[in-house]
N, C-alpha and C positions, 0 to 999 in steps of 0.2 A: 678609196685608196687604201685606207687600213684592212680592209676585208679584205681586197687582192693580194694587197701585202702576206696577210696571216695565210691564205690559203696557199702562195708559195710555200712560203717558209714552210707549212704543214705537208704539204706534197715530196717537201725534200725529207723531212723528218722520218715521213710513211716512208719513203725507200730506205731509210738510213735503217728500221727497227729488226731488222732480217739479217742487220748484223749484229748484233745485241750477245753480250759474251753471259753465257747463260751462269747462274749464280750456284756457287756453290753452296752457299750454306739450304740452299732449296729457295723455293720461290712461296708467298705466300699462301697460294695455292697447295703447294705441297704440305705447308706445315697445316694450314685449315684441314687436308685432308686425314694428318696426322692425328689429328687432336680429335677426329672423329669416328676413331678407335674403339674397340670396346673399353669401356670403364667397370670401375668396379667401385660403388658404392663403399661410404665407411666401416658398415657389417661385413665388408667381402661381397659381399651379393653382384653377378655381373646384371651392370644395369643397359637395357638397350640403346644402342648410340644411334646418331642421326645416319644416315645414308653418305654415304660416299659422295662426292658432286659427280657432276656429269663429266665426261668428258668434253662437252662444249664451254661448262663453268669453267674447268679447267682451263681450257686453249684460251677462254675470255679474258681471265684473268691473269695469264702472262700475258696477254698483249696488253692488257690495261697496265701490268707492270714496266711490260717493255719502253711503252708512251713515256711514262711519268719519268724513265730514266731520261730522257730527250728534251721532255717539254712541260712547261706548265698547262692542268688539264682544269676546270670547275669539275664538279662531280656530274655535272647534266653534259656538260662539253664531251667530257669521256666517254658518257654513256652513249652520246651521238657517234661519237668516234669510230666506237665498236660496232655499233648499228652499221654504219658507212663502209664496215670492212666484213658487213654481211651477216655476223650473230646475231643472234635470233634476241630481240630487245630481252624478253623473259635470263638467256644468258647475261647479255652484257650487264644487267640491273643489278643481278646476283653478282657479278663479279666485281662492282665497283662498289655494292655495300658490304665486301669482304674484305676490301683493303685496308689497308693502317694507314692511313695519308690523312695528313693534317690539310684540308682547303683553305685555313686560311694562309698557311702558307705556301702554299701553291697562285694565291692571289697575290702575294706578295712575289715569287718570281715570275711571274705574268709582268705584274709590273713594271719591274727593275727590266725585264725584257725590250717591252712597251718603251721604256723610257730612252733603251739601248739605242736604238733604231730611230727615233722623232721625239721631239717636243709635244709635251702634251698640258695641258692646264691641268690642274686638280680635278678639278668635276667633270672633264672630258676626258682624263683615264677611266675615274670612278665609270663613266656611262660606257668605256669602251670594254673593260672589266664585267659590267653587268651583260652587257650583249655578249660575250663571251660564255654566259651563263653564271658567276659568281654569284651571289645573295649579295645585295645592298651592303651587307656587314661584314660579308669579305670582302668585298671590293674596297670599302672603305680605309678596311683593315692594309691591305694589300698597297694604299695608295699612299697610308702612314707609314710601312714601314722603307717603302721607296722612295721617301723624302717629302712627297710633296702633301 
């Protein structure tokens, strides 16, 4: 029942993210892109920068952004996500070890989510947090700061 549960809610979410009011101050993609800039070494010397990401790192990584505005992700959960919405795994991996996102608090509004909608025992979120993909210690995390 929890699974079907989540899979709606998830279904409504994925239509919701196509409206997403895109950011001004840039996305984090854009500022990774920025920061990958030519440099210039403390002598002045230009020193060679990393490559540009792809344009599918790019697209991966607003939609990993987009998600995260919507919903609580684990960082495996995401990475399935993007996979499910067809990027290539090699993109979605890269995009979701370029974010700034704290998991364990992401476990923690998982939680308080979970908690929204049903009743749940302590060790029966922790397990339903870990099947989500959380580590044991954000779930845990996640289940202390949602009270229980």
């Amino acid at each position: 029942m929890k699974r079907i549960l989540f899979a709606i809610i998830l279904s409504m979410l994925v239509g919701l993210t196509g409206c997403a009011v895109p950011d001004t101050d840039g996305t984090a993609a854009d500022r990774a892109a920025e920061n990958r800039k030519e440099r210039k070494s403390s002598d002045g010397k230009k020193v060679k920068a990393e490559p540009d990401m792809t344009a599918g790192q790019k697209n991966a990584m607003a939609s990993a952004e987009s998600y995260l505005e919507f919903q609580a992700f684990s960082k495996s959960g995401l990475v399935k996500q993007l996979k499910f919405e067809k990027y290539p795994e090699k993109d979605a991996v890269w995009a979701v070890n370029h974010l700034d996102v704290n998991w364990n608090e992401q476990a923690a509004l998982a939680a308080e989510n979970y908690l929204s909608m049903q009743s749940f025992s302590r060790q029966g979120l922790i397990d339903q947090l870990k099947f989500e993909g959380y580590t044991p210690e954000q779930a845990a995390y996640g289940v202390k700061q949602a009270g229980l």
